[in-house]
N, C-alpha and C positions, 0 to 999 in steps of 0.2 A: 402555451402562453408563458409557462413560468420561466423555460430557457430564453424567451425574447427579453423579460425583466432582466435575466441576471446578464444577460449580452448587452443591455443599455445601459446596466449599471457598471459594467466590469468598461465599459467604452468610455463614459462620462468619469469615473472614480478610480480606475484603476491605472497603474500603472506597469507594463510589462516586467519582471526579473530577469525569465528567463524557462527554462522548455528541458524536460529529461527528456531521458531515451527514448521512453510509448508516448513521448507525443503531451503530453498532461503540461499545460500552460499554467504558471506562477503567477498572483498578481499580488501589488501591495497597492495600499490607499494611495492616493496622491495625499489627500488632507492629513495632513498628521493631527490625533486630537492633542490641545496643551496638556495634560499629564494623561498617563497614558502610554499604550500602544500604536501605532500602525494596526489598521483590519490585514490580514493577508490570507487569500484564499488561491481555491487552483480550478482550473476548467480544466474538466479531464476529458480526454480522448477515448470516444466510445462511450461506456457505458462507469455512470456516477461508482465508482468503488474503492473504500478507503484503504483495501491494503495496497490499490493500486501505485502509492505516494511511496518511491524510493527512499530509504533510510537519509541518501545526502538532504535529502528536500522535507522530510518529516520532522527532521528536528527546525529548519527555520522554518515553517506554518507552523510551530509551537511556538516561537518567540526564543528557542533555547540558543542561537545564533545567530548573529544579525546577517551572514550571506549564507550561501550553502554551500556544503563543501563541495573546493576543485577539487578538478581530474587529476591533479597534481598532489591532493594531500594525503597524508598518513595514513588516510583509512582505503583507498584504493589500493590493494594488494593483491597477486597473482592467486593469493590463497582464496582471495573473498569470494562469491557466489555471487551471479548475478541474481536483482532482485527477482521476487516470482510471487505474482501477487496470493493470494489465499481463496488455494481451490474447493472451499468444503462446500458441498452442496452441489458442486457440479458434475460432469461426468468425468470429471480428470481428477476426481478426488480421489486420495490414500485408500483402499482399502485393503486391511492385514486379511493375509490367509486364513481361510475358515468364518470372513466373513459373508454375509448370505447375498450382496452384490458382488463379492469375488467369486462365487461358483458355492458357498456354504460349506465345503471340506477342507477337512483340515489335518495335518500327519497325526499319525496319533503319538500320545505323550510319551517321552522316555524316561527314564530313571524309576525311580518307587513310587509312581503318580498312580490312588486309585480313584475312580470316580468314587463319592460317597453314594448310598440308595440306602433311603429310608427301611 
């Protein structure tokens, strides 16, 4: 029920920006209030997840830039990483050696390391 609301509302009030690479649709208010902001949200593709929102597009749904940045600007570099949203909890998440969903073994320590024992 509640996706049908924000689909009426984002039809009625919204106005398109524009769409990254997964898919996750931009929208700003049509109504601008007189002082004030623009509302601006996003319908994401798949499943609601806020690290899903690329760095070009998180800073304008913070108001920190009035468009987002082009594919043309400063920050798109051969060096950059694409984005990748925030796996913790999932089964793609980080886990360091010796942790007990990596297998729980770990090398053992080098240099002067003693365990302490009471």
């Amino acid at each position: 029920m509640a996706n049908l609301q924000v689909r009426w509302f984002t039809f009625r009030r919204g106005t398109l920006v524009g769409a990254d690479a997964n898919g996750n649709r931009y929208f700003e208010d049509k109504k601008r209030p007189l002082h004030g902001r623009a509302r601006r949200w996003v319908l994401f593709k798949g499943e609601p997840e806020a690290s899903k929102v690329p760095p070009e597009w998180h800073g304008w749904l913070h108001h920190n830039m009035e468009a987002p940045l082009p594919a043309q600007s400063a920050y798109h570099q051969p060096w950059v990483k694409p984005h990748q949203a925030n796996l913790t909890g999932t089964a793609a998440a980080y886990h360091p050696p010796g942790h007990q969903l990596a297998g729980g073994q770990r090398e053992k320590a080098t240099g002067d390391y003693e365990a302490w024992t009471p």
